[in-house]
Backbone bond lengths (Angstrom), bond angles and torsions (degrees), N, CA, C in turn:
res aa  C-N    CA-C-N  psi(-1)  N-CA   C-N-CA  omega(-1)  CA-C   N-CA-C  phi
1 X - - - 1.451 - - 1.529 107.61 -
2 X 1.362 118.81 124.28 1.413 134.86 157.89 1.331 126.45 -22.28
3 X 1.411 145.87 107.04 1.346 126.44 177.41 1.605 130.28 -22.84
4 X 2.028 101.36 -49.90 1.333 111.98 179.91 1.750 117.81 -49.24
5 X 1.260 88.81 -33.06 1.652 100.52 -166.10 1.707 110.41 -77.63
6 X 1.095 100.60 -17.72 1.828 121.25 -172.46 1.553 94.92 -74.42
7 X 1.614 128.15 -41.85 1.340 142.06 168.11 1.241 144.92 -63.52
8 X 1.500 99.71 -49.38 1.558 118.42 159.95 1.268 137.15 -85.67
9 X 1.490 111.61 -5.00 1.453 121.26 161.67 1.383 113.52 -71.52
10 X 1.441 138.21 -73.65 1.688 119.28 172.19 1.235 96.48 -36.48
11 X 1.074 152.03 -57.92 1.804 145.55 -149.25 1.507 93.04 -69.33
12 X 1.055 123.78 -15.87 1.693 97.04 -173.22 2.022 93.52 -115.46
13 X 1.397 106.18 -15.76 1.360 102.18 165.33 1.521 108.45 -50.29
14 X 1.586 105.53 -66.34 1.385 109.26 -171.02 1.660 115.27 -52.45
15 X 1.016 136.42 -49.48 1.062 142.75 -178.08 1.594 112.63 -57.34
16 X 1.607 126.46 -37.93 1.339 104.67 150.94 1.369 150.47 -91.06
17 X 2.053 92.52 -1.51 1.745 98.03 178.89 1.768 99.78 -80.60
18 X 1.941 115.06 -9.16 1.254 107.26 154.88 1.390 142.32 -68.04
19 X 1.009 120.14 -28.54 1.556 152.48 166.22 1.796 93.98 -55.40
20 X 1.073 111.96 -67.98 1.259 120.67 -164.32 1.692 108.27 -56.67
21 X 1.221 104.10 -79.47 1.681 103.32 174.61 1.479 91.52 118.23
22 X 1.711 113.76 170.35 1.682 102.42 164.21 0.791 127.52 -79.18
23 X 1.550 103.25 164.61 1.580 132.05 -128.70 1.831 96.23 -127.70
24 X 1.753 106.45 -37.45 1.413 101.36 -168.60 1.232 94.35 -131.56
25 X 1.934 110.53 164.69 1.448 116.46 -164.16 1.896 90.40 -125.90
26 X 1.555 88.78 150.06 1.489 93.54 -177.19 1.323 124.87 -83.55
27 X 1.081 94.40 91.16 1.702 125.61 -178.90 1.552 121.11 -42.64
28 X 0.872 131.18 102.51 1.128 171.14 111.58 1.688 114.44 -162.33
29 X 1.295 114.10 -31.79 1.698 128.60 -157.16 1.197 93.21 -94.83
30 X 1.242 150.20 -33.59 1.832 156.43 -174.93 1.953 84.44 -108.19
31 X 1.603 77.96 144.37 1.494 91.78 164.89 1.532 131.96 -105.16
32 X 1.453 105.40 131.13 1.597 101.24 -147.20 1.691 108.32 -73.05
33 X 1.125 115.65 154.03 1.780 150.87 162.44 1.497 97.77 -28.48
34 X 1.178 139.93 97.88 2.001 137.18 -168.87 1.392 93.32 -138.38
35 X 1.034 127.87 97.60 1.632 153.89 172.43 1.593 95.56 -42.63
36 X 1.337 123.42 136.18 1.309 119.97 174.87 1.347 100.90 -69.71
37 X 1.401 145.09 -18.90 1.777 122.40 169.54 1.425 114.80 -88.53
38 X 1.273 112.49 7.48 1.459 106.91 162.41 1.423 138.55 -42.51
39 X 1.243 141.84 108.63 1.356 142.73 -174.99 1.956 100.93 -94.49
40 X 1.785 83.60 133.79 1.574 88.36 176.80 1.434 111.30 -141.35
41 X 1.285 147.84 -151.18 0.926 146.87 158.07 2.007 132.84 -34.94
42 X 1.455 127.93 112.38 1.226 133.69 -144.37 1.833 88.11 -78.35
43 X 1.234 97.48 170.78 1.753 109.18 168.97 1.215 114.86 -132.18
44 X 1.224 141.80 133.51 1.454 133.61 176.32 1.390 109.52 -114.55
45 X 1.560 127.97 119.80 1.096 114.95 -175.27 1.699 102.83 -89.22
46 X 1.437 110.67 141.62 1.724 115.05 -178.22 1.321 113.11 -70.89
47 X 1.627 125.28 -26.36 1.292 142.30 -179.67 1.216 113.95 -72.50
48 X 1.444 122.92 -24.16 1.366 112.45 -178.10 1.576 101.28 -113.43
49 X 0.963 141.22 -44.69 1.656 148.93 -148.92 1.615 102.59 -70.58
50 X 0.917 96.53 123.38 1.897 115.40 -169.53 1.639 112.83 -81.96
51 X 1.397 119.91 -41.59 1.955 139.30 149.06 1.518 67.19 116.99
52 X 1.387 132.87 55.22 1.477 97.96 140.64 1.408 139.49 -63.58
53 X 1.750 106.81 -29.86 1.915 98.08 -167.79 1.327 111.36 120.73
54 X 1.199 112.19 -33.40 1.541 116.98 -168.02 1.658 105.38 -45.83
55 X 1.077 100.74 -40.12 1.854 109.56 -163.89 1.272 111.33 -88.26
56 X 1.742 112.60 -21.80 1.646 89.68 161.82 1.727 112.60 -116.93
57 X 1.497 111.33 37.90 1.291 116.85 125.35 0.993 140.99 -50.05
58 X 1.237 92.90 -51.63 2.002 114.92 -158.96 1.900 109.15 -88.45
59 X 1.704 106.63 -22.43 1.220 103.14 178.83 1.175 107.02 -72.33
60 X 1.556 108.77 150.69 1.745 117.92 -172.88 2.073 94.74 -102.87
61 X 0.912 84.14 -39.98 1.632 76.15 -176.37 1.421 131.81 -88.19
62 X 1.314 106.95 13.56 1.175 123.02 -169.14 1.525 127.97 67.21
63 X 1.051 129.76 18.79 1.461 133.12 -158.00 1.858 102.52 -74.86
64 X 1.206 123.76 -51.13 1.195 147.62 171.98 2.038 115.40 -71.43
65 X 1.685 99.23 96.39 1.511 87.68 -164.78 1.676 104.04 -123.48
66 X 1.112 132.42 104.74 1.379 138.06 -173.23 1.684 109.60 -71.92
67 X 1.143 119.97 113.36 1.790 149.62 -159.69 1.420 108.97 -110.64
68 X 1.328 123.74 98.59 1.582 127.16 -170.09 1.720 87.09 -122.38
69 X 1.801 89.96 124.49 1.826 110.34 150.43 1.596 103.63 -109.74
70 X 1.514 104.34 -164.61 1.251 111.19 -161.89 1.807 110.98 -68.13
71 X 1.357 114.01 -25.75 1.619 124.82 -156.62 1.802 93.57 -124.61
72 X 1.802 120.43 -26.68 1.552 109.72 -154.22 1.455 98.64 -121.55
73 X 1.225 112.52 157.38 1.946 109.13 166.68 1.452 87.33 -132.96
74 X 1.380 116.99 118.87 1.460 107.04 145.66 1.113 119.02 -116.64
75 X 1.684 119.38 155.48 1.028 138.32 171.45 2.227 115.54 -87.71
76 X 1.007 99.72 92.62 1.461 123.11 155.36 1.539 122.15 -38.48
77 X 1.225 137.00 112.33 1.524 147.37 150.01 1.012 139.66 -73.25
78 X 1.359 159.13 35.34 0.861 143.93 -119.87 2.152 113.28 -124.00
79 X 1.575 94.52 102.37 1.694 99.99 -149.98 1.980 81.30 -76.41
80 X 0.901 164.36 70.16 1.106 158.38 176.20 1.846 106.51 -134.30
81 X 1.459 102.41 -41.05 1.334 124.95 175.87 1.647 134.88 -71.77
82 X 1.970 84.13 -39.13 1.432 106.25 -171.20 1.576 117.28 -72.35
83 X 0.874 116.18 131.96 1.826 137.86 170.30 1.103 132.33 -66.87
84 X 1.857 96.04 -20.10 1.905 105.84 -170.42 0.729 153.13 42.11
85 X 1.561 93.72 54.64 1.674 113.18 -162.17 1.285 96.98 -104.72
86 X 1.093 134.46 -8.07 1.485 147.26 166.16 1.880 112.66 53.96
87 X 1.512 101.44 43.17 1.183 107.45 177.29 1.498 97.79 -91.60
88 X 1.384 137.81 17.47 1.461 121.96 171.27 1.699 81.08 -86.86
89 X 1.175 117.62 -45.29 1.625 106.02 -155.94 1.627 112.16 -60.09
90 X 1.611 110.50 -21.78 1.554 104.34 -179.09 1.406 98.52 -70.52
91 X 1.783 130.75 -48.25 1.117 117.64 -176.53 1.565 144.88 -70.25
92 X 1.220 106.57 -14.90 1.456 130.00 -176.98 1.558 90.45 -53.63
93 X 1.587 118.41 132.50 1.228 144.36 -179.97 1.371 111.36 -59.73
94 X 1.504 103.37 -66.19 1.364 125.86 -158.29 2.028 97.85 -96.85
95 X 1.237 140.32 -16.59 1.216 129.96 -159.49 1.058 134.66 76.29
96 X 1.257 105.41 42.23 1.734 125.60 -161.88 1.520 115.55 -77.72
97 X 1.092 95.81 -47.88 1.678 131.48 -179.97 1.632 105.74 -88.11
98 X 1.382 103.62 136.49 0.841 131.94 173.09 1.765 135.03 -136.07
99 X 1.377 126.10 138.91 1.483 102.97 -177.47 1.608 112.37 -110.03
100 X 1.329 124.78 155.45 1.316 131.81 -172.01 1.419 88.25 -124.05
101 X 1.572 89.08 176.13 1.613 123.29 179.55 1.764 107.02 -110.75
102 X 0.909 104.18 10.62 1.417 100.27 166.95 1.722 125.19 -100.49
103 X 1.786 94.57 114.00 1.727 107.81 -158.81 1.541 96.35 -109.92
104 X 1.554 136.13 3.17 1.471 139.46 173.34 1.618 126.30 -92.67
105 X 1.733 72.73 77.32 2.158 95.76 -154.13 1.543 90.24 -88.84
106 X 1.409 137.31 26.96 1.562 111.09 -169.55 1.676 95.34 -98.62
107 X 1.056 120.87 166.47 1.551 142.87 176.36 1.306 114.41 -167.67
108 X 1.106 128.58 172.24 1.528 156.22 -146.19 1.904 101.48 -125.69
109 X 1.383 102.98 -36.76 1.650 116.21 -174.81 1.677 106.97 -117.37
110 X 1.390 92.57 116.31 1.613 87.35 -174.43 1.044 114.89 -98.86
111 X 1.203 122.93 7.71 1.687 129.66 147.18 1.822 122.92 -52.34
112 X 1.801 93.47 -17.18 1.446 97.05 171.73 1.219 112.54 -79.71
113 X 1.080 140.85 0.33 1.243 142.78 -159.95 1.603 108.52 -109.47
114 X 1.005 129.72 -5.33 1.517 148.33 -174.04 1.745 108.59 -109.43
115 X 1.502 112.89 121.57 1.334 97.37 -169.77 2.456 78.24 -117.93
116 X 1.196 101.26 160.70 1.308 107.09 173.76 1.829 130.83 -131.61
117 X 1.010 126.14 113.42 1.665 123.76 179.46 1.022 113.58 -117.50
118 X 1.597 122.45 116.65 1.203 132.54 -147.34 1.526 93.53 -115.49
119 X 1.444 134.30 138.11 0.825 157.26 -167.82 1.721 119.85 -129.04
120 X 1.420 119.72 119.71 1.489 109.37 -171.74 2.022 108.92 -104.98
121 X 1.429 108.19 125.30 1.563 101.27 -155.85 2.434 91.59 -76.91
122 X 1.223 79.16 160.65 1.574 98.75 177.60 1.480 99.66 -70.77
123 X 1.286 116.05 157.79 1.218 144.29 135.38 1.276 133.06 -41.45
124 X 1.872 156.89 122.33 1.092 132.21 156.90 1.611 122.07 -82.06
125 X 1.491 105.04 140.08 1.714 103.34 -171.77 1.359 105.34 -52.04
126 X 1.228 118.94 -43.12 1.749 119.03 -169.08 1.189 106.44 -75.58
127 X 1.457 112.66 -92.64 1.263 106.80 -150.42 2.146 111.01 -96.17
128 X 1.130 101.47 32.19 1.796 128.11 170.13 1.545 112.55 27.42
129 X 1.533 106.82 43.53 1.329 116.56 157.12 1.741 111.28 -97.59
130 X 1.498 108.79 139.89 1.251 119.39 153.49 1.521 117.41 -11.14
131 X 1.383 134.05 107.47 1.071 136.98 175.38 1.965 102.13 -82.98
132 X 1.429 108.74 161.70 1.914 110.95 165.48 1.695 103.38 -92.75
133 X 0.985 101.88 47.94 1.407 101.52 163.45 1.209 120.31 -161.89
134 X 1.418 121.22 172.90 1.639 114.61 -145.74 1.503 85.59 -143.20
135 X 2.012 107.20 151.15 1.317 128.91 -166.19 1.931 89.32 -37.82
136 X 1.307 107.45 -68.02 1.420 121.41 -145.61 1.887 109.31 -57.47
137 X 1.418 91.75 -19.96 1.662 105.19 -168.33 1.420 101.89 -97.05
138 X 1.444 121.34 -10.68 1.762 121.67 143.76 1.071 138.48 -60.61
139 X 1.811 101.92 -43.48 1.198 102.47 -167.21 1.928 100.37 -91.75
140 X 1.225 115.43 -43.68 1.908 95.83 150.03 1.680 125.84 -14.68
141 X 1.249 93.22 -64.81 1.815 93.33 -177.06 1.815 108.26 -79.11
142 X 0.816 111.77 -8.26 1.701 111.76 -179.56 1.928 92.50 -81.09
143 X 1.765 102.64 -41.86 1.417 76.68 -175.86 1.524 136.51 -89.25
144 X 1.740 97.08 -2.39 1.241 115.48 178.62 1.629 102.18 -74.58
145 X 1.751 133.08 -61.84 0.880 139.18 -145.06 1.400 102.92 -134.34
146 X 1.470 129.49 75.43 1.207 134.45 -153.31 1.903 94.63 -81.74
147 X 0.924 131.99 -1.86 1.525 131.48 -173.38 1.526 114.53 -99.07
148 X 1.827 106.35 -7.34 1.303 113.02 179.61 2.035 103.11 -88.67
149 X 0.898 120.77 -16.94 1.424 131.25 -167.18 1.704 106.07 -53.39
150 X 1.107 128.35 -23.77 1.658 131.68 174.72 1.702 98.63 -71.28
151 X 1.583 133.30 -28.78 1.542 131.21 156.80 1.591 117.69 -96.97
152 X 1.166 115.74 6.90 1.788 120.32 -173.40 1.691 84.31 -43.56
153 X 1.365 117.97 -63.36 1.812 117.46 -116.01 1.286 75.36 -122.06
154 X 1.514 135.72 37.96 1.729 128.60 150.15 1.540 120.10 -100.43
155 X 0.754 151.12 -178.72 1.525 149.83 -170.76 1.879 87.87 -114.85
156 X 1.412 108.30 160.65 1.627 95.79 172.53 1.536 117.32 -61.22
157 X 0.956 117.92 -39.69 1.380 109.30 -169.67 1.680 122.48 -56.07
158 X 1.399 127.08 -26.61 1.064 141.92 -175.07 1.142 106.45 -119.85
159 X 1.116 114.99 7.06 2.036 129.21 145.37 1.573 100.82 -41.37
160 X 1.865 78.45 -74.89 1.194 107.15 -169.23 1.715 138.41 -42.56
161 X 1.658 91.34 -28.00 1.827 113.91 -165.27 1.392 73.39 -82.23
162 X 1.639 125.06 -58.33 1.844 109.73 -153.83 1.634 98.76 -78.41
163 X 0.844 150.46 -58.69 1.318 147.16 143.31 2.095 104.87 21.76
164 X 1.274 83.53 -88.11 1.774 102.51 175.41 1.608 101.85 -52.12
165 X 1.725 121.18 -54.11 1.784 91.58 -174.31 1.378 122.13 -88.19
166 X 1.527 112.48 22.43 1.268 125.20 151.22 1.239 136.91 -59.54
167 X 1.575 104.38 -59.93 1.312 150.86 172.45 1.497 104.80 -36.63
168 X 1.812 118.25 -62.85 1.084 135.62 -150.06 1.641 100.80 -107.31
169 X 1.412 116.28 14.01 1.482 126.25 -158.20 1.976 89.96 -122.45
170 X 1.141 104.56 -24.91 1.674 117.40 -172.08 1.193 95.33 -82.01
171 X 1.929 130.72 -41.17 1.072 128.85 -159.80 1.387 131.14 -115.46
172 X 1.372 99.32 1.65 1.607 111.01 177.92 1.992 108.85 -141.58
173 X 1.282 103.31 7.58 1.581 116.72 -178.66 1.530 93.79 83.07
174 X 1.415 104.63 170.97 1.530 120.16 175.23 1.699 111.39 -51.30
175 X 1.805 115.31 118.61 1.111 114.53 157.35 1.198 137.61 -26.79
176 X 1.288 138.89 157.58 1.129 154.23 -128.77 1.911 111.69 -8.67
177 X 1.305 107.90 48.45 1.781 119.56 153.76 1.557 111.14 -89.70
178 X 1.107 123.84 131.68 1.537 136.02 148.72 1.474 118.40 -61.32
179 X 1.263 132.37 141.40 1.069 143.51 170.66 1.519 121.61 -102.69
C-alpha cells in the first residue's frame, strides 16, 4: 500500500462515520432498538391455562416441564433453558401463553428464573382415585365435545371398563339379560 493511501483512508473513514451520525444508544440509560419480531421471554397466564401438556410437548429444549404428585400437576418454566422459539404459544389450546419482548433475564436469585402454575388433579366418580386431569382441562373438553361428559369425571381406567360395557351392551343387549 502507497503512503498516500496509508493517509486518506481514516480521512474518508471519518468523513462517513460523519455523514452517518450515531449508530449506538447508551445502553442501559437509553432504551434499546427491539425489532417488532423480536422473541423474548414467554408469559403464562394462571387464569387461563387448563395443564394440558400441549406446550411441553412442543418445547424442543425442554424449558417447559409438567410435574405430577398424587393430588397436583404443575407446570414448570424455566426461562434459563428456553430458546424462544415460542412454539408453545402456537400450541397452547386455550391461549395461555403468551410471548413478550422482554430479553433482561439476568438476576442474582435463580429461583427468579422459574415461573410456576399449579394445577389441582380431579377426583374419579367411581373408583375416587386422583384422575391426570385437572377441573379446568374438563371443563375445556365439556365445551368442545359436550357428548363426552358421561366419561368427563372417570380416571382412564374406568373410562375404559364403561367404555367396554357399552361396547358389549350395543352388541349382545344389556348385560346380565338372558336370551
Amino acid at each position: 500500500m502507497n503512503p498516500v493511501k496509508k493517509i486518506v483512508k481514516p480521512l474518508e473513514v471519518l468523513v462517513i462515520a460523519g455523514k452517518t451520525g450515531k449508530v449506538t444508544v447508551k445502553y442501559p440509560f437509553e432504551e434499546p432498538l427491539v425489532s417488532p419480531e423480536f422473541r423474548g421471554k414467554i408469559e403464562i397466564d394462571p387464569a387461563k391455562c387448563i395443564g394440558c401438556g400441549a406446550c411441553v410437548n412442543a418445547c424442543p429444549p425442554n424449558a417447559l416441564e409438567m410435574i405430577e404428585s398424587e393430588d397436583k400437576k404443575t407446570l414448570r418454566y424455566f426461562v434459563g433453558r428456553c430458546i424462544f422459539c415460542w412454539r408453545c404459544i402456537d400450541v397452547c389450546p386455550v391461549g395461555a401463553i403468551k410471548g413478550t419482548r422482554e430479553f433482561e433475564l439476568a438476576t442474582n436469585d435463580p429461583m427468579d428464573l422459574y415461573d410456576y402454575i399449579v394445577h389441582s388433579k380431579v377426583v374419579c366418580e367411581e373408583c375416587k382415585h386422583p384422575s391426570s386431569e385437572t377441573a379446568r382441562m374438563l371443563k375445556y373438553v365439556w365445551e368442545k365435545a359436550p357428548i363426552t361428559e358421561n366419561y368427563n369425571n372417570k380416571c382412564p381406567e374406568c373410562r375404559k371398563k364403561s367404555f367396554i360395557k357399552a361396547v358389549a351392551s350395543r352388541r349382545a343387549g344389556p348385560i346380565g339379560e338372558k336370551a
